[in-house]
SEPA-652344 format. One record per residue: residue number from 1; x, y, z of N, C-alpha, C in turn; residue in one letter. Coordinates in pm, whole numbers. Layout:
<lomars>
+-----+--------+--------+--------+--------+---------+--------+--------+--------+--------+--------+
! num !  neast ! nnorth !    nup ! caeast ! canorth !   caup !  ceast ! cnorth !    cup ! residu !
+-----+--------+--------+--------+--------+---------+--------+--------+--------+--------+--------+
! NUM !      X !      Y !      Z !      X !       Y !      Z !      X !      Y !      Z !      A !
...
+-----+--------+--------+--------+--------+---------+--------+--------+--------+--------+--------+
</lomars>
This chain:
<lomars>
+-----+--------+--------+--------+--------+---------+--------+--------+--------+--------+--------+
! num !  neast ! nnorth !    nup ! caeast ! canorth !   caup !  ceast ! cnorth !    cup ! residu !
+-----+--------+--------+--------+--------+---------+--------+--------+--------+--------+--------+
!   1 !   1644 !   -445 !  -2076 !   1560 !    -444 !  -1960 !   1606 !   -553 !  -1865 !      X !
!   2 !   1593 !   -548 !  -1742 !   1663 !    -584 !  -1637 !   1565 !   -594 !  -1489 !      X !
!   3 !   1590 !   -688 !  -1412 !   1517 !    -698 !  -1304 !   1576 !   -548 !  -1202 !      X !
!   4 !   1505 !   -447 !  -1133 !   1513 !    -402 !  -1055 !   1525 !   -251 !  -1184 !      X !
!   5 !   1479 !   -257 !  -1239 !   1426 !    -130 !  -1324 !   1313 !   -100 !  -1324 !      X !
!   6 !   1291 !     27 !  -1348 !   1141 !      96 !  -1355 !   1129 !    143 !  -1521 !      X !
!   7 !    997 !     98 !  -1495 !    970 !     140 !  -1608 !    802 !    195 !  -1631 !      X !
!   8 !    771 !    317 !  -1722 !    620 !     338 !  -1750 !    590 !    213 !  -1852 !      X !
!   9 !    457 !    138 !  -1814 !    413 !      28 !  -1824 !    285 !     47 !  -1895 !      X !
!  10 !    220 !    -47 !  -1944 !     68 !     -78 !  -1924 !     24 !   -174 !  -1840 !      X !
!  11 !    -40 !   -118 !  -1768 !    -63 !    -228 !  -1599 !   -229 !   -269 !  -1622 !      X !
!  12 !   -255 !   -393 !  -1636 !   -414 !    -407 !  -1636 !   -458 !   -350 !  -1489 !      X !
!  13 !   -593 !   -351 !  -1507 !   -699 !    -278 !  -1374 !   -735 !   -433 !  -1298 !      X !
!  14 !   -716 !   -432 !  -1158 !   -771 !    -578 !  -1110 !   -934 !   -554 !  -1118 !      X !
!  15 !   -975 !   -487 !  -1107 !  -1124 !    -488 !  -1090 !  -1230 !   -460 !  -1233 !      X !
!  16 !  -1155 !   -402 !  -1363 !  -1213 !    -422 !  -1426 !  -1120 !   -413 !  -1607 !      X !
!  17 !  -1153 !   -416 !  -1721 !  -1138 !    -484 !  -1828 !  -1054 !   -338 !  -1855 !      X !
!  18 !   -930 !   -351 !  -1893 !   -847 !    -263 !  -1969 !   -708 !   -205 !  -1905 !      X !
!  19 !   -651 !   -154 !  -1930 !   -485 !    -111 !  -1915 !   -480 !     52 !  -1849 !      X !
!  20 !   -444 !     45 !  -1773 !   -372 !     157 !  -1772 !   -210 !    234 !  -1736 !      X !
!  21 !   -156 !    317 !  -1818 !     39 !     351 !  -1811 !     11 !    383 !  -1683 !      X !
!  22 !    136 !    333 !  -1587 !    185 !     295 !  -1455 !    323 !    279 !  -1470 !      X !
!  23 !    417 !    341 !  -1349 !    506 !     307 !  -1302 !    521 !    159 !  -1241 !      X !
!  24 !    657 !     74 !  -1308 !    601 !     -88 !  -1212 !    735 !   -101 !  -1191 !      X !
!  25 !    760 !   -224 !  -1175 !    891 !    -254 !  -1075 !    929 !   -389 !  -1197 !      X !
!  26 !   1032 !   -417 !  -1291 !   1071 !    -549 !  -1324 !   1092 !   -614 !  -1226 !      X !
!  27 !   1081 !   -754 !  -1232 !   1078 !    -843 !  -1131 !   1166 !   -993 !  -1162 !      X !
!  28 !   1123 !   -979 !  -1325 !   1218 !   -1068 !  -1344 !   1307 !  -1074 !  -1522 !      X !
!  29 !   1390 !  -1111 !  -1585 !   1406 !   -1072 !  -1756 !   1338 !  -1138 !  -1817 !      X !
!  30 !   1310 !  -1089 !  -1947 !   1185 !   -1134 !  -2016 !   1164 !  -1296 !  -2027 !      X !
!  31 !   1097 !  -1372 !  -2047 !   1052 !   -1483 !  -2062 !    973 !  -1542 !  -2144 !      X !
!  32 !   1030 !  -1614 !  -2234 !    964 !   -1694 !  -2350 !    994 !  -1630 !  -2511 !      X !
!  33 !    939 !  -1743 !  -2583 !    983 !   -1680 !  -2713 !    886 !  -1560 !  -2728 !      X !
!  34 !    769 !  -1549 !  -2714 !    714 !   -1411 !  -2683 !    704 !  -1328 !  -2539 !      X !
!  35 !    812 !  -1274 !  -2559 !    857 !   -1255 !  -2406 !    784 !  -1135 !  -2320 !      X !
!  36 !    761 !  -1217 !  -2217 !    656 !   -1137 !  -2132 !    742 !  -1133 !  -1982 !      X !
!  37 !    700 !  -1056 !  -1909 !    782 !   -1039 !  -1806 !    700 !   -996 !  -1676 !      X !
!  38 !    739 !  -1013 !  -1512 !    661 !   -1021 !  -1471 !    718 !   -900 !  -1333 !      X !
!  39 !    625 !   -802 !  -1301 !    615 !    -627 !  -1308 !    551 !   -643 !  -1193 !      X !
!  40 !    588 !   -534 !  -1084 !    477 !    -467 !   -966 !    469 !   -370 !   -981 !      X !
!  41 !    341 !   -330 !   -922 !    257 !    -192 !   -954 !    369 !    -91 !   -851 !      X !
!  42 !    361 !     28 !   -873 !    410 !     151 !   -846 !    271 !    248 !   -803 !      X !
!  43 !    274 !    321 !   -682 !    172 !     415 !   -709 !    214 !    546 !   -625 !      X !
!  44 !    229 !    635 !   -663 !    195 !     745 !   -578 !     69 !    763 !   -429 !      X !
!  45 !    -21 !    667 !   -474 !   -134 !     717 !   -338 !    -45 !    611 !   -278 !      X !
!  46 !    -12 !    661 !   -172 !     21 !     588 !    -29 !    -93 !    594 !     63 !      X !
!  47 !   -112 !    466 !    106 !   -192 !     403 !    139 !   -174 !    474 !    285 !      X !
!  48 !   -260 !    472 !    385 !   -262 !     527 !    520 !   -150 !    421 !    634 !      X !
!  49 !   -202 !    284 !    566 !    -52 !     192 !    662 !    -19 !    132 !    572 !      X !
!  50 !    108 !    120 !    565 !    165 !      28 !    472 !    117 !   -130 !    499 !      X !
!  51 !    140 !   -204 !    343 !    136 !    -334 !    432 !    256 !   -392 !    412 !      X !
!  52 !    284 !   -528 !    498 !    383 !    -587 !    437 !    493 !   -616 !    333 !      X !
!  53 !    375 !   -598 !    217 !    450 !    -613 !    138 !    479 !   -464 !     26 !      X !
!  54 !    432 !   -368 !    104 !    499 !    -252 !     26 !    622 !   -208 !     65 !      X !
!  55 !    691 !   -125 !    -47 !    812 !       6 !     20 !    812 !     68 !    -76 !      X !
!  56 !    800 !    160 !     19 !    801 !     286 !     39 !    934 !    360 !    -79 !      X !
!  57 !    877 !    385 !   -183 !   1000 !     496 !   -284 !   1009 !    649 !   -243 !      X !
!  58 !   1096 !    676 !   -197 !   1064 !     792 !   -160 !   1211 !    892 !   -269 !      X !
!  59 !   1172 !    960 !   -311 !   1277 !     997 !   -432 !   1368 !   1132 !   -418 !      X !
!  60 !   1343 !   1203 !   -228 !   1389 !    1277 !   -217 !   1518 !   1214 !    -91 !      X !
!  61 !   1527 !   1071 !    -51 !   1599 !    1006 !     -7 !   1718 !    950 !    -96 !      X !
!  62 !   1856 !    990 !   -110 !   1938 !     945 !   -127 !   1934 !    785 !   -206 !      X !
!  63 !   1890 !    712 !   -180 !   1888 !     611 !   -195 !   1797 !    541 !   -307 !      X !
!  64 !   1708 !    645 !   -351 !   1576 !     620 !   -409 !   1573 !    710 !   -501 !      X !
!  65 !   1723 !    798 !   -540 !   1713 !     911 !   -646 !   1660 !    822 !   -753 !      X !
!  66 !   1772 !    715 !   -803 !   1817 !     631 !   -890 !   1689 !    602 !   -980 !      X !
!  67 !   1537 !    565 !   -887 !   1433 !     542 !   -980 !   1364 !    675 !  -1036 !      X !
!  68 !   1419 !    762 !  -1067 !   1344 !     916 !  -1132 !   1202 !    913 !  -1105 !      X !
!  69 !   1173 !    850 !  -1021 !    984 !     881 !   -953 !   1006 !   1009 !   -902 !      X !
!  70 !    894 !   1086 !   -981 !    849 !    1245 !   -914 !    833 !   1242 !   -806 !      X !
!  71 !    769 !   1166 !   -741 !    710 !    1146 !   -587 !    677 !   1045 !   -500 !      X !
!  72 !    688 !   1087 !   -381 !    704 !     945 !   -301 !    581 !    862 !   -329 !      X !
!  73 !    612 !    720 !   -376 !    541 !     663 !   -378 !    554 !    451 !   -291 !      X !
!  74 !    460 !    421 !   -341 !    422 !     256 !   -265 !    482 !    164 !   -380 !      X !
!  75 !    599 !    120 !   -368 !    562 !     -45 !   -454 !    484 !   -106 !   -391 !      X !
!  76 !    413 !   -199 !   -449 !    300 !    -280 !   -408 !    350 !   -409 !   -464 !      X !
!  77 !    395 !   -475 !   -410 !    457 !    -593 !   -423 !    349 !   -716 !   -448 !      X !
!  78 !    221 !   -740 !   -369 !    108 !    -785 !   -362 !      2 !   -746 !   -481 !      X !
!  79 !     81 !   -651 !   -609 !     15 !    -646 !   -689 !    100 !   -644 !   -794 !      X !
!  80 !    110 !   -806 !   -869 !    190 !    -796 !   -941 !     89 !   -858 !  -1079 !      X !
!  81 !    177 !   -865 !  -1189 !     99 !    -874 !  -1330 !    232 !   -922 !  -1394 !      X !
!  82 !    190 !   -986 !  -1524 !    281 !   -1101 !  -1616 !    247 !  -1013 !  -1734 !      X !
!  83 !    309 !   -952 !  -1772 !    281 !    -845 !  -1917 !    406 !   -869 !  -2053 !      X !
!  84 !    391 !   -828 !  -2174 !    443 !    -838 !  -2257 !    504 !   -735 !  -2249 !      X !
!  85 !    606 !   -748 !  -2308 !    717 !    -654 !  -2307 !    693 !   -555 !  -2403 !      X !
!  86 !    637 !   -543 !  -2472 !    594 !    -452 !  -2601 !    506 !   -345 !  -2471 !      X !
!  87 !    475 !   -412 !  -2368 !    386 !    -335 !  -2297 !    484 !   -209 !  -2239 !      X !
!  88 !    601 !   -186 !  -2231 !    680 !     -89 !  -2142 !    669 !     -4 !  -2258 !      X !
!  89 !    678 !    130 !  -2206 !    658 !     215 !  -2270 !    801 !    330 !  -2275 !      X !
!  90 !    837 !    316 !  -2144 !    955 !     419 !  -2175 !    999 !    364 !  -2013 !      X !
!  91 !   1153 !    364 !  -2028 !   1256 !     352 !  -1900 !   1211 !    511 !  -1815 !      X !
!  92 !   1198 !    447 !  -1690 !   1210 !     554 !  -1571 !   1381 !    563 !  -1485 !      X !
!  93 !   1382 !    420 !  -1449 !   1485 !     452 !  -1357 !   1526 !    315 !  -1289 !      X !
!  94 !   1608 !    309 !  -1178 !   1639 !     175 !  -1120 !   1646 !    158 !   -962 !      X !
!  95 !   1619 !     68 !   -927 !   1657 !      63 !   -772 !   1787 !     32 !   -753 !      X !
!  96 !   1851 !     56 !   -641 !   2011 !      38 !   -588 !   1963 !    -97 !   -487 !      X !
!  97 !   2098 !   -151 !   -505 !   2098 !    -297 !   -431 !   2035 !   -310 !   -270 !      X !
!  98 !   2042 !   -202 !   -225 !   2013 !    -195 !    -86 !   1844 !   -209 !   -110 !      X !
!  99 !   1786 !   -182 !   -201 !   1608 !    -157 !   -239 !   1601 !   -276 !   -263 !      X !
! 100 !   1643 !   -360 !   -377 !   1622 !    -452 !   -445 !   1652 !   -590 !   -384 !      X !
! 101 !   1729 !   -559 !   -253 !   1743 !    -644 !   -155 !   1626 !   -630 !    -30 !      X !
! 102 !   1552 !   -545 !    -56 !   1437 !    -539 !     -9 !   1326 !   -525 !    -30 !      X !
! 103 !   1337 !   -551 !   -173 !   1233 !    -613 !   -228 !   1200 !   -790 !   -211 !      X !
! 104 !   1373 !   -819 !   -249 !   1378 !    -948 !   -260 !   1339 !  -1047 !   -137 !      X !
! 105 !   1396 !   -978 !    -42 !   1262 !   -1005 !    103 !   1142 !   -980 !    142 !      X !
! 106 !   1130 !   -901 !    115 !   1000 !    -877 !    112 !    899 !   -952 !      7 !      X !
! 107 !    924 !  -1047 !    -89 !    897 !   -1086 !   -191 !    895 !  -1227 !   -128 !      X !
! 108 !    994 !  -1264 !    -90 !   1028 !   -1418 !      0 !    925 !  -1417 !    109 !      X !
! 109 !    882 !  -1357 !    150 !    814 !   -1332 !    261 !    659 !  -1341 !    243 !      X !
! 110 !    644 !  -1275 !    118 !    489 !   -1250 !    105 !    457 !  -1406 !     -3 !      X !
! 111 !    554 !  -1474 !    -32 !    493 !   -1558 !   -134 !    570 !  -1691 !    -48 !      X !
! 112 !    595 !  -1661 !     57 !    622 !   -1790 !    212 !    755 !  -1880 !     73 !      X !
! 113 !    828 !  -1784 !     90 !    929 !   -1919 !    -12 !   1090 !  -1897 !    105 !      X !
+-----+--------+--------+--------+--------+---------+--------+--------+--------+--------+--------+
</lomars>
C-alpha cells in the first residue's frame, strides 16, 4: 500500500458511532509499529458546488481510468480519518501523477502549509 491508492476502506461516520466500507484516498504509508495510516473520504454524491478542497474523480476521463471508481465521484480532502490498516478491505485503484499533484495542492492549501 502506497500513498495515492484507492482503496475500499472502513471510514468512521463524523456524526455518529460506527464504520462504514468507503472508497478513500491513501494519503500517506503506514505509520507506527501498529500501523495506521491516514485516508480521505471518496464519495459518489457530488455535492452541488464543489469546495476547495474537493476533486472531482471522474472515471470516464482518461486520466481518472487508473482509480477503477464506477462513477464520478468527490474526493473530499476536508474529510480525512487516521485508520488501521487492517481497516482496507480490498485495492480499487490509483491516481496518476497529474491527480496526485493535485491533491498535493490542494492539500497544501487547505491545511495553509
Amino acid at each position: 500500500m502506497r500513498p495515492g491508492e484507492i482503496y475500499l476502506a472502513k471510514f468512521p461516520f463524523g456524526d455518529a458511532p460506527g464504520m462504514k466500507i468507503r472508497p478513500v484516498l491513501l494519503l500517506t504509508d503506514p505509520v507506527g509499529v501498529i500501523p495506521e495510516i491516514l485516508v480521505a473520504y471518496i464519495s459518489s454524491v457530488i455535492p452541488t458546488r464543489l469546495l476547495p478542497s474537493d476533486l472531482l474523480l471522474d472515471p470516464s476521463i482518461p486520466e481518472f481510468r487508473s482509480t477503477n471508481l464506477k462513477a464520478p465521484s468527490a474526493l473530499r480532502l476536508h474529510k480525512l480519518a487516521t485508520i488501521h490498516c487492517s481497516s482496507l478491505a480490498r485495492y480499487l485503484g490509483v491516481v496518476d501523477n497529474r491527480a496526485w499533484s493535485a491533491v498535493a495542492s490542494k492539500l497544501k492549501d487547505l491545511l495553509r502549509l
